[in-house]
Backbone as a ProteinNet text record, in pm:
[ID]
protein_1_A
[PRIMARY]
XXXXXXXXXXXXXXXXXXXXXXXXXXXXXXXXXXXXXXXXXXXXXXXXXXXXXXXXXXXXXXXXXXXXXXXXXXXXXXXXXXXXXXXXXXXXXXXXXXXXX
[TERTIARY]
83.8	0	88.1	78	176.5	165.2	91.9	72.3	167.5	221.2	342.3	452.6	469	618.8	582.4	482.7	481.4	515.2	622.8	648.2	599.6	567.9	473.1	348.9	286.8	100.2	205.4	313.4	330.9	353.5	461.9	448.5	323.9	223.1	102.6	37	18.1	-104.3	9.6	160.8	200.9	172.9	169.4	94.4	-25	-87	-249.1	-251.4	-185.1	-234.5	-166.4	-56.8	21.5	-98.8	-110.1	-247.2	-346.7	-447.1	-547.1	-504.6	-382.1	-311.2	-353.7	-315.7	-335.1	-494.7	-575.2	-680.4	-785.4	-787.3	-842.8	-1005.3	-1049.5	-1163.4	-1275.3	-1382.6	-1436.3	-1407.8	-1455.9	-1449.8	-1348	-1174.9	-1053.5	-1023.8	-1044.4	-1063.4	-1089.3	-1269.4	-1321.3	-1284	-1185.3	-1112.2	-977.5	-908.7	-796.4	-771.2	-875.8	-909.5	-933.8	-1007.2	-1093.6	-947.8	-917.8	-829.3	-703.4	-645.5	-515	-553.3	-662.2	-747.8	-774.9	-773.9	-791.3	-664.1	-562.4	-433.8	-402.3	-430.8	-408.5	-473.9	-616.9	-714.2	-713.1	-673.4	-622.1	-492.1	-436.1	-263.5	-342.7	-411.7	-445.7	-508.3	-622.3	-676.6	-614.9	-538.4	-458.5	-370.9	-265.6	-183.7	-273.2	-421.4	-500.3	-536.2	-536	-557.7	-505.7	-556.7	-497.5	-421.6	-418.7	-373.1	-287.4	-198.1	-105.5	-166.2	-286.4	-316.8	-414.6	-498	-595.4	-506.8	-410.7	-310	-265	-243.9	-200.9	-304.7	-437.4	-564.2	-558.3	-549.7	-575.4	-444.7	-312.4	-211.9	-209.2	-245.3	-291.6	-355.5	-506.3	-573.3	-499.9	-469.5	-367.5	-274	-210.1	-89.1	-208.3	-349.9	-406.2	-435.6	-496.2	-523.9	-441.7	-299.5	-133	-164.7	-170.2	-141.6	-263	-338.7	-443.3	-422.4	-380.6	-326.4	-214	-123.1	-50.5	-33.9	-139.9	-163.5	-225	-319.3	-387.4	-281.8	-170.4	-56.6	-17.5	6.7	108.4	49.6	-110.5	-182.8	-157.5	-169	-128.8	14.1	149.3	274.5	313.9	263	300.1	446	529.3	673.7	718.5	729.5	780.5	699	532.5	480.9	494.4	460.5	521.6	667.5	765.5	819.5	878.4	783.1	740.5	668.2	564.8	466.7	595.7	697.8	768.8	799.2	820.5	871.9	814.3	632.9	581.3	507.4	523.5	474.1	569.9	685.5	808.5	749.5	776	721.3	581	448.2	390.6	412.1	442.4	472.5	612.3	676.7	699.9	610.1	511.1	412.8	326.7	295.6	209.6	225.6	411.9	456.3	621.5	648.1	768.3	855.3	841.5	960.8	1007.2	937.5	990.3	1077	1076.9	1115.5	1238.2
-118	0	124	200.3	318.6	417.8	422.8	512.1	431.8	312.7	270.5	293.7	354.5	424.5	603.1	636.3	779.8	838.6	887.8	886.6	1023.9	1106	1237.2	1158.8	1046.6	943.8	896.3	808.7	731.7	774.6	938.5	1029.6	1085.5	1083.1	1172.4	1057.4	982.8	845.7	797.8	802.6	777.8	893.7	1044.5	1137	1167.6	1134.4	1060	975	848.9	771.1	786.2	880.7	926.9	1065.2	1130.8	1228.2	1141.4	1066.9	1017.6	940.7	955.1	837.9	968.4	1079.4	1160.5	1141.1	1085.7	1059.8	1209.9	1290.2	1434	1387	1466.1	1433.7	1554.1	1595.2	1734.2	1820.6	1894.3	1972.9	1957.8	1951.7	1964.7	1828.1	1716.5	1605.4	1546.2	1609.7	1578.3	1672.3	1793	1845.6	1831.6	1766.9	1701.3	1554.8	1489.6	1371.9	1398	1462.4	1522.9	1594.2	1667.1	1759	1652.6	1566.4	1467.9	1421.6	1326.2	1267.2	1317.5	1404.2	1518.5	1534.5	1579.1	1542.9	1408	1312.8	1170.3	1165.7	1162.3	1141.1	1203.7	1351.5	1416.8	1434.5	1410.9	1329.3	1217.4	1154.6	1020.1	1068.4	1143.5	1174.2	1280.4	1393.3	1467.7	1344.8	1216.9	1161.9	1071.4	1072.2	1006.6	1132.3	1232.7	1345.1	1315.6	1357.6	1340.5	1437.2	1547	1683.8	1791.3	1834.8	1890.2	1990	2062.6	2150.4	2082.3	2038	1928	1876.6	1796.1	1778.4	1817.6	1973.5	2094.3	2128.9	2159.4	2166.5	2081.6	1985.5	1879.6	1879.9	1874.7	1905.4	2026	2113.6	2230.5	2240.1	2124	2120.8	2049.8	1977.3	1878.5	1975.6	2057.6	2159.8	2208.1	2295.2	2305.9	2240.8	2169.3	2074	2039.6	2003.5	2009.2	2080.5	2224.6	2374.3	2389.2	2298.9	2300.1	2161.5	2103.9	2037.2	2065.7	2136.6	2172	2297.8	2400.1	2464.5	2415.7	2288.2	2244.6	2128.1	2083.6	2062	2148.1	2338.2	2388	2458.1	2428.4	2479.6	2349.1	2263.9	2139.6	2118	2193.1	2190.3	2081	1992.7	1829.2	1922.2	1926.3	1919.8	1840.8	1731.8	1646.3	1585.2	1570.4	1600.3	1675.2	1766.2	1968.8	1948.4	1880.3	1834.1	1791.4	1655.1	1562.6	1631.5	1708.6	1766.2	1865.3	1944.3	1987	1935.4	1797.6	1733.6	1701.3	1666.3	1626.8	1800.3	1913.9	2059.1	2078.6	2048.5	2092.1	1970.5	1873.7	1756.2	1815.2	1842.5	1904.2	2067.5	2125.2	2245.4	2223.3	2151.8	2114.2	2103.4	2041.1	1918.7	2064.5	2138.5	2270.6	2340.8	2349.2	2493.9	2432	2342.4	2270.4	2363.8	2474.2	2585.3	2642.6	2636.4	2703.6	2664.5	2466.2	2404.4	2296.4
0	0	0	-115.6	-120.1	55.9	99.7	239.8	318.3	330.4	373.8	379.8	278.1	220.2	177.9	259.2	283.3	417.1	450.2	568.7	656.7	578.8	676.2	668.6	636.8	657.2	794.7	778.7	878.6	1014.4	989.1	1134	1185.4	1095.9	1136.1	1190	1166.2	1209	1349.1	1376.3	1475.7	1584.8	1531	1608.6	1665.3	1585.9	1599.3	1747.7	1704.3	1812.9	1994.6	1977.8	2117.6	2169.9	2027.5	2086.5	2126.2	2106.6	2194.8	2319.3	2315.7	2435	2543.5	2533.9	2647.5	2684.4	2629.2	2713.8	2775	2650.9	2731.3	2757.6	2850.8	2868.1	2809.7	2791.5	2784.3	2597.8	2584.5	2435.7	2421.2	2521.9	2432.2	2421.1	2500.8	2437.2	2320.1	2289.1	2138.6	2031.5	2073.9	1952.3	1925	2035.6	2047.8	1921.9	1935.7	1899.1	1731.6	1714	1587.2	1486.2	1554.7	1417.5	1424.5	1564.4	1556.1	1408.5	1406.2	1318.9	1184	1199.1	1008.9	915.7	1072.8	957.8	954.9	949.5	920.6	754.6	779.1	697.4	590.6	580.9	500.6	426.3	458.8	400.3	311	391.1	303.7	144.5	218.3	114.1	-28.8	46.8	-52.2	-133.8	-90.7	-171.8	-296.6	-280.3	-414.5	-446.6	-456.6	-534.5	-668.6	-810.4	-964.4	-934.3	-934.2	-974.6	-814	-898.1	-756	-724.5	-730.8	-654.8	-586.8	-615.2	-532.9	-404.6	-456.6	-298.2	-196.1	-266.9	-183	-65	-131.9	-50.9	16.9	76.4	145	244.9	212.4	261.1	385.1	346.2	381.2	481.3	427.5	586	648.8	633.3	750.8	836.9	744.2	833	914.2	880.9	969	1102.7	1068.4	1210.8	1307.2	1202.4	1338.4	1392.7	1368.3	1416.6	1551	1493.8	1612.3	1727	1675.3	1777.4	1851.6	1799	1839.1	1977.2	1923.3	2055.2	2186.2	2150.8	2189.2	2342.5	2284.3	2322.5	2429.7	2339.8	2395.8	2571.4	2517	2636.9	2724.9	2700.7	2802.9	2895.8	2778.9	2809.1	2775	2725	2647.5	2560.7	2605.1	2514.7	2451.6	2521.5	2391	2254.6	2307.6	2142.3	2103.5	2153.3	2038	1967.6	1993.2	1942	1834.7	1875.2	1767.9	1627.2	1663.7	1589.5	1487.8	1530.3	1434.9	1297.9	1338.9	1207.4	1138.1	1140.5	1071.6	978.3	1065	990.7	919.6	886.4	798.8	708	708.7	587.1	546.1	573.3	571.6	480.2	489.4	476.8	368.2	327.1	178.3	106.8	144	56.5	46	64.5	58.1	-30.7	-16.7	-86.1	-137.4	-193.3	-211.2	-298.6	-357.4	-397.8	-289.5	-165.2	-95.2	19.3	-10.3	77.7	20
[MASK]
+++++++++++++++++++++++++++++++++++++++++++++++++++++++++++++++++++++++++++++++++++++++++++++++++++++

């Protein structure tokens, strides 16, 4: 399955599942859970895109949703996912804007 050998699908779905590990309870829980989840799904979905701007869109939302997980993190003080989460917004954020990366 090509998503095997995509390795910003494989960091994001490993980000994914350490985010629900924190176990939030309450609205930042179910938005914790929800956007971890979007950039997964969306990677997925941008890499069957035909066309490179179609990908981009999708890419895009994904950098979104990090970004929201990510504060979502930074309000927690979880450091070492914030981290983590760097490497997959730079892979990300090629895949967006790759002249510039």
């Amino acid at each position: 399955m090509y998503l095997n050998n995509f390795k910003t699908y494989q960091l994001a779905k490993e980000f994914c599942q350490a985010c629900r590990a924190i176990k939030l309870k309450g609205e930042i829980g179910n938005q914790m859970d929800r956007a971890a989840l979007s950039i997964v799904l969306n990677i997925a979905e941008g890499s069957a895109q035909p066309t490179t701007p179609n990908k981009r869109k999708f890419f895009a939302i994904a950098l979104g949703s990090l970004r929201e997980t990510q504060a979502i993190l930074d309000i927690l003080e979880e450091t070492e996912l914030l981290k983590k989460s760097d490497s997959i917004a730079a892979l990300l954020y090629r895949l967006v804007n790759p002249k510039e990366g």
